[in-house]
C-alpha positions in Angstrom: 3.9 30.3 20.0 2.6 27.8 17.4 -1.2 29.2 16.4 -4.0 26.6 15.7 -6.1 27.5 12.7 -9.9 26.0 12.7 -11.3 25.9 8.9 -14.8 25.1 9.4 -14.2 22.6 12.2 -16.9 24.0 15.3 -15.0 25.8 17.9 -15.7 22.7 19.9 -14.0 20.5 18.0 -11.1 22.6 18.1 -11.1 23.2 22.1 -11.2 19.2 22.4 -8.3 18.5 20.5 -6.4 20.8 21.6 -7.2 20.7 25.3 -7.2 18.0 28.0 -8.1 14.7 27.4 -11.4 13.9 27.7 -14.2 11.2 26.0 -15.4 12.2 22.6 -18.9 11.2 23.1 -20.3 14.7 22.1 -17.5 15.1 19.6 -17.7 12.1 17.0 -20.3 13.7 15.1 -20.1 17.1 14.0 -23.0 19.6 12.4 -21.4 19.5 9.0 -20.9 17.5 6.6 -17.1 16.4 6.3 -16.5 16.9 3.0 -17.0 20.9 4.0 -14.7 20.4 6.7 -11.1 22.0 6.1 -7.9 21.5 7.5 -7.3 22.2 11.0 -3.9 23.0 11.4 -1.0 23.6 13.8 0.7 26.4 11.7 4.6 27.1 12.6 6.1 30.2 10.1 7.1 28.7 6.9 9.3 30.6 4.6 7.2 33.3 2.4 9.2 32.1 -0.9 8.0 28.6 -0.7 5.8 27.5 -3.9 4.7 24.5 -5.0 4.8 23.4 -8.7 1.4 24.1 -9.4 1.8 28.0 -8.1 4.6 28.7 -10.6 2.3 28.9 -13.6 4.6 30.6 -15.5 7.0 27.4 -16.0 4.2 25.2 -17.7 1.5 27.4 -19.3 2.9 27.5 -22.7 3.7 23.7 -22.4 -0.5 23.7 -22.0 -1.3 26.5 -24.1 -3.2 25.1 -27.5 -2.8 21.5 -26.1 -5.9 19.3 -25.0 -5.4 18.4 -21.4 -6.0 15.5 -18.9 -5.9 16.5 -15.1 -5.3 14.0 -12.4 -6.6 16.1 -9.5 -8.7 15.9 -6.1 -9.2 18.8 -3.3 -5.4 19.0 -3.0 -4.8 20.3 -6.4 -5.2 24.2 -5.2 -3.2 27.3 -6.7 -3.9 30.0 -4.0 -7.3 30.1 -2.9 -8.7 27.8 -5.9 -8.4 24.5 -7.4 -5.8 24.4 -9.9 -8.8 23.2 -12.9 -10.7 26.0 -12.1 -7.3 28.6 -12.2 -5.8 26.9 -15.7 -9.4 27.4 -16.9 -9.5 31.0 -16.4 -6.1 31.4 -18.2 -7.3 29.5 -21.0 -6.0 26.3 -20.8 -8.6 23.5 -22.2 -9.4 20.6 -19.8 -10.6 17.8 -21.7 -10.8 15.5 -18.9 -10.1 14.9 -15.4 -9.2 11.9 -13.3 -9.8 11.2 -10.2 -8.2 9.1 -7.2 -9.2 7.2 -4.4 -12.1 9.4 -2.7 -12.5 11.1 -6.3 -12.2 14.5 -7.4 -14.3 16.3 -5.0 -12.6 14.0 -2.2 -16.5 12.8 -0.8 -15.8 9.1 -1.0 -15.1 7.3 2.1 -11.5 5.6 2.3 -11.8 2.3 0.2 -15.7 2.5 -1.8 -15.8 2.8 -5.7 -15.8 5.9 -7.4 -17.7 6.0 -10.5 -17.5 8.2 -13.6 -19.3 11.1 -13.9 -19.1 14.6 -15.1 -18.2 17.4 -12.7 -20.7 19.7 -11.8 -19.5 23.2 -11.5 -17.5 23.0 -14.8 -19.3 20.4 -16.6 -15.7 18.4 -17.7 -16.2 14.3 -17.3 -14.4 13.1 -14.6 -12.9 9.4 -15.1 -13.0 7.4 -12.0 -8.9 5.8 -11.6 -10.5 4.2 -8.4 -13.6 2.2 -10.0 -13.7 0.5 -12.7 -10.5 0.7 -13.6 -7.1 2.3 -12.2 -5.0 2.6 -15.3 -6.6 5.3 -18.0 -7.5 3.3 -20.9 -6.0 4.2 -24.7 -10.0 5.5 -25.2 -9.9 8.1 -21.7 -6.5 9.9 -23.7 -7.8 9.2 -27.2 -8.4 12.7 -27.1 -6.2 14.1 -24.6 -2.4 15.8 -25.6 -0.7 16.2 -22.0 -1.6 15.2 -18.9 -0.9 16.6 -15.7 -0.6 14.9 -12.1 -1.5 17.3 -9.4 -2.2 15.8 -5.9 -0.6 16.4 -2.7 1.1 13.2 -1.4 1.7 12.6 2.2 4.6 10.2 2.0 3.8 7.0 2.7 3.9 3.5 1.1 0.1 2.9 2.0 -1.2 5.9 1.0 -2.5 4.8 -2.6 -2.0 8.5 -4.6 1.5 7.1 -5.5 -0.3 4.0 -7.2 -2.3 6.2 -9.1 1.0 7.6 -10.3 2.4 4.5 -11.1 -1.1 3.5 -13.4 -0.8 7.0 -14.9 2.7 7.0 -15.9 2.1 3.4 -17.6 -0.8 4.4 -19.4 0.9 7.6 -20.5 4.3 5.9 -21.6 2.0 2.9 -23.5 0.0 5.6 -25.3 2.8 7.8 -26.3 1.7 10.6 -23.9 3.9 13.1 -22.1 3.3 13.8 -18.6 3.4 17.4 -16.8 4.0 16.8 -12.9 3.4 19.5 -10.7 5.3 18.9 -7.6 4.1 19.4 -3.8 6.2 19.3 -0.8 5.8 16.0 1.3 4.4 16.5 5.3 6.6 13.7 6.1 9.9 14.5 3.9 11.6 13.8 7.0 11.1 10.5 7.3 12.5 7.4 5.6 11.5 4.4 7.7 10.3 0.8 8.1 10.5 -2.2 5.9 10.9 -2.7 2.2 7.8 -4.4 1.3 8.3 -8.0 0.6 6.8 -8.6 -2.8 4.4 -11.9 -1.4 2.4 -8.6 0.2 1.8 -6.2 -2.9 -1.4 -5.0 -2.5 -3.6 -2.1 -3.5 -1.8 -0.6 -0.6 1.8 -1.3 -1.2 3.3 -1.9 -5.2 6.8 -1.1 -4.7 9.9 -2.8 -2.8 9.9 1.1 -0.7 9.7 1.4 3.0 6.7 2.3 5.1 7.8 6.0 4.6 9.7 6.8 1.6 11.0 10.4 1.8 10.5 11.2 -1.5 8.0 13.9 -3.1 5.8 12.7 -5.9 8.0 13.9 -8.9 11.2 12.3 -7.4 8.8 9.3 -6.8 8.3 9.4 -10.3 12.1 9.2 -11.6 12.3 6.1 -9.4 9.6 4.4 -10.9 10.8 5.4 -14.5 14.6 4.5 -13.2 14.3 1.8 -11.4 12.3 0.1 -14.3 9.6 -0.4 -11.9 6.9 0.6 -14.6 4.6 -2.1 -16.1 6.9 -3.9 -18.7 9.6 -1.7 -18.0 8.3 0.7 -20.1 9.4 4.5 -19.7 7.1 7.6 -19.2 8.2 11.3 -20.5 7.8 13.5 -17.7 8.1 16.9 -17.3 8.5 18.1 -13.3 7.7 21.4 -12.0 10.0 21.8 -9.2 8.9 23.2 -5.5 10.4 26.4 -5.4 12.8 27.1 -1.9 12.0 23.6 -0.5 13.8 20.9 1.3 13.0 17.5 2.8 13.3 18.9 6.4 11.0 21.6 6.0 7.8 21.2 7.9 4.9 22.1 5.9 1.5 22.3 6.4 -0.8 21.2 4.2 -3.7 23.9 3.1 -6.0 21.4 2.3 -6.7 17.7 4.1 -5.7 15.0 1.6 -8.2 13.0 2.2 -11.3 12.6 4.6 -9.5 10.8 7.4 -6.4 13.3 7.5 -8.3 16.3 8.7 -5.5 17.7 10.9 -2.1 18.2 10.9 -1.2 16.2 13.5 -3.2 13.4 12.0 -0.7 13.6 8.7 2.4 13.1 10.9 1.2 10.7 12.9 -0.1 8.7 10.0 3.1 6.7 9.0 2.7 4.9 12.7 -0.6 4.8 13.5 -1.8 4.0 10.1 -0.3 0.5 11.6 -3.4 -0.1 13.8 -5.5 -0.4 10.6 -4.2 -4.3 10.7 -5.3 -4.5 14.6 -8.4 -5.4 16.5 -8.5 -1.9 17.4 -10.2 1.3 16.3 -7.9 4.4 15.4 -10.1 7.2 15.4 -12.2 6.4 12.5 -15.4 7.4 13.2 -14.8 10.5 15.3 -13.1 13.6 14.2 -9.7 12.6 15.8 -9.0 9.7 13.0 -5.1 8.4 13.2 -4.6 10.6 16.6 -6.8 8.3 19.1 -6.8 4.4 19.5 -8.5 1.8 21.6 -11.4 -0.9 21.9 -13.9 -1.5 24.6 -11.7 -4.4 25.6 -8.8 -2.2 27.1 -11.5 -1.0 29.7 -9.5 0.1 32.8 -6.2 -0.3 31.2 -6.7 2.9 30.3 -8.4 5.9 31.0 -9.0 8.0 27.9 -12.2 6.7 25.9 -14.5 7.9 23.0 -17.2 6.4 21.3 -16.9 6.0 17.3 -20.0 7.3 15.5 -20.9 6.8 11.7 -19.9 9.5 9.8 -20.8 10.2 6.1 -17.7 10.5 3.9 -15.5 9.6 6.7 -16.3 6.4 8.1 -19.9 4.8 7.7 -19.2 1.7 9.6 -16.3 1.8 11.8 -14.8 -0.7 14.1 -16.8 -1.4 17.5 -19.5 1.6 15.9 -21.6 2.9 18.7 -19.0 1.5 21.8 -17.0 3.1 24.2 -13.2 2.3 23.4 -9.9 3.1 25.8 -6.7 3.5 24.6 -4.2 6.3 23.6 -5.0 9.7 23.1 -2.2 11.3 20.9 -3.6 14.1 19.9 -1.4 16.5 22.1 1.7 14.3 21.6 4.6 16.5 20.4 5.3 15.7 16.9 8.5 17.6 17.4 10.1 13.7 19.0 8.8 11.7 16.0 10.8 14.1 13.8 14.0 14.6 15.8 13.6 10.7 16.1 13.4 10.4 12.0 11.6 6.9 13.2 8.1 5.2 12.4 7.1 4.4 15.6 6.1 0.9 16.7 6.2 1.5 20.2 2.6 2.1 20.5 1.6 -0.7 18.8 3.6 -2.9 21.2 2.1 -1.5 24.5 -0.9 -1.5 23.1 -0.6 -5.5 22.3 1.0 -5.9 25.8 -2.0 -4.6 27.7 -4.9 -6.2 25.6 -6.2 -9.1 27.6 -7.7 -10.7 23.8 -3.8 -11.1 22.4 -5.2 -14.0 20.1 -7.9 -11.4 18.8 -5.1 -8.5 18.3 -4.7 -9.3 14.7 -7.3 -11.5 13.6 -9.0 -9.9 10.3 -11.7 -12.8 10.8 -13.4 -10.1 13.2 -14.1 -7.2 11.0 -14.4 -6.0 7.4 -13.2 -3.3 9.0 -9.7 -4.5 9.4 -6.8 -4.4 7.5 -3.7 -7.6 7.2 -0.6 -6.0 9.2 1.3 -8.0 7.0 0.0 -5.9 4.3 0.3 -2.6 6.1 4.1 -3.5 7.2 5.1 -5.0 4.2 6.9 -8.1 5.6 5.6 -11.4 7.1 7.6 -11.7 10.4 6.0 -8.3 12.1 3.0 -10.1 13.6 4.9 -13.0 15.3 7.8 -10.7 16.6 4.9 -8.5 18.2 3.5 -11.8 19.4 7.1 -13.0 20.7 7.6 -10.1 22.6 10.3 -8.9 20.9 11.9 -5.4 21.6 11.5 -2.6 19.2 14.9 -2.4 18.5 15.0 -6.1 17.7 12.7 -5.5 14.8 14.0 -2.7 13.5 17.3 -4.6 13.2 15.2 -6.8 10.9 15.1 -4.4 8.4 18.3 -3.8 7.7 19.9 -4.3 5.4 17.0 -3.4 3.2 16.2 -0.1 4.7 19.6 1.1 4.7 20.0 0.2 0.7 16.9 1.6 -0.3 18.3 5.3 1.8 21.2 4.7 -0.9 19.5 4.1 -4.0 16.7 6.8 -3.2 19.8 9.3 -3.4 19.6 8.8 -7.5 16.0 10.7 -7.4 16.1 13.5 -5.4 15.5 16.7 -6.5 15.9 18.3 -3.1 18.2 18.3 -0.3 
């Protein structure tokens, strides 16, 4: 039997999402704050000789030893039971500097808000902001840097914006002559290669590349493609340096020790991410504001189309002001859904998305951004402009999958360059 761990989540929480469906009224808010909240995990027996890049510090110490370093890190970055700044300190490596993401180092930003510079805390290093001011680390931030090294767990996914970071670091890195060390993680999702190539009219801050909606790539293979496919700002090249996973392939499921971010807090929330992330460009909420976020959906509009409700709350360093904040919202409750048919699928699905459309009795509302800051533009999201009229239309699923072919299927070709796993 699959075994649910609970890392600081309240036993409550836990119960709730794992039992029957019921309103998360008394569950939205929880005593602690969530940037103490670990993963809660479903946890299926992964083999013992598994190691990520950043574990096998035997391959890359003497490429650090005597060097001044520049880490692009956030709560992911762990070697055992630390983070991997605080385990390179202790064997003498110098960290000049690190960088930090979207929801910065210490991962206590909500999704979206600025992250300033600073200087870290507990080791007194100054963090650089890559989601403030500036994304790109300027010629001054690696004046005084040798290497750098890019350490954060990705979870596969054109949307998610780690793989931006990336992309600025490698530019700024290949412009200032600086080699790059990548320690690679598994990816949650390595399953899945789905969804449309993203049309260039909708690059965004959440889409850069022509890549489906899931890309099936890990972070280091992601970064041969950007260096191959000339992809990189004036097609200029970066040296990298990967550190392999050790014993890993692309069907493997693995389980993330630590949450990525704020609003992927359980496991079931990572692989349902690549198609509920979707409802971000709908009039409907998706679990932000509870504890469920990307594993519950509705609005206070689908009352008695559906039975399941909860009640989104403000929650510090999750989601301050969510959509329809303080309202009881029906919808879907996916929480128990067995991931197991999305990856024997290998599909993003859409389905959702379209029943949920069907029932709503405000179908002009369904993707109006005009209604909330707090929404995102599907087209955006999707990566192609014909999505929201073929929902609209009525179309079946397998109608708009067929429209993105033959896209999808030469992007599966060309990704076969890259890989450095089966």
């Amino acid at each position: 039997m699959k075994k649910y761990i609970s890392f600081a989540l309240t036993s409550l929480i836990a119960l709730s999402a794992c039992g029957q469906p019921k309103p998360l009224e008394q569950e939205a808010l929880g005593k602690k704050s969530p940037e103490n909240r670990k993963l809660m995990i479903r946890t299926p027996k992964l083999p013992s000789t598994l190691k990520t890049g950043a574990e096998q510090t035997e391959k890359y110490l003497p490429l650090l030893k005597g060097k001044r370093v520049g880490m692009v890190v956030n709560p992911t970055s762990v070697i055992g039971e630390q983070t991997s700044v605080d385990s390179l300190l202790k064997r003498g490596i110098k960290i000049q500097k690190i960088f930090g993401p979207e929801h910065g180092f210490r991962g206590n930003a909500s999704a979206g808000v600025t992250v300033n510079d600073d200087v870290d805390t507990k080791t007194g290093i100054k963090a650089i902001s890559l989601y403030g001011k500036h994304s790109t680390p300027t010629a001054e931030d690696l004046a005084d840097v040798d290497v750098m090294v890019f350490d954060i767990q990705d979870v596969g996914v054109r949307f998610y914006t780690y793989i931006n970071t990336l992309q600025h670091v490698m530019e700024a890195c290949a412009v200032n002559n600086k080699p790059l060390l990548i320690l690679d993680r598994p990816n949650p999702n390595g399953y899945l290669i789905d969804g449309p190539i993203l049309d260039p009219k909708f690059k965004s801050g959440i889409g850069v590349q022509p890549i489906p909606i899931a890309h099936g790539l890990t972070v280091g293979e992601y970064a041969q493609m950007l260096n191959g496919e000339g992809w990189l700002k004036d097609k200029v090249k970066c040296k990298i340096t990967i550190i392999k996973n050790a014993n890993y392939n692309h069907d493997m499921e693995y389980v993330l020790p630590v949450k990525p971010s704020p609003n992927l807090n359980t496991q079931q929330a990572i692989l349902l991410y690549p198609s509920t992330c979707l409802f971000e460009g709908t009039y409907l909420n998706h679990g932000r504001g509870t504890m469920f976020p990307f594993t519950i959906v509705g609005a206070p509009y689908l009352k008695g189309k559906f039975d399941f409700s909860f009640t989104p709350k403000s929650i510090k360093g999750m989601s301050e002001t969510p959509l329809f904040q303080d309202q009881v919202c029906y919808g879907l409750d996916l929480r128990n859904y067995d991931t197991a048919e999305l990856i024997k699928s290998k599909q993003v699905n859409i389905s959702w998305l379209i029943e949920l459309y069907k029932a709503s009795p405000r179908k002009e509302d369904f993707f109006n951004t005009k209604l909330s800051k707090e929404m995102g533009t599907i087209e955006r999201l999707v990566g192609v402009g014909d999505f929201r009229q073929q929902v609209i239309d009525g179309k079946s699923e397998a109608e708009i999958r067929a429209s993105w072919e033959p896209g999808l299927s030469a992007y599966k070709t060309m990704r076969k360059k890259y890989l450095l796993y089966n």
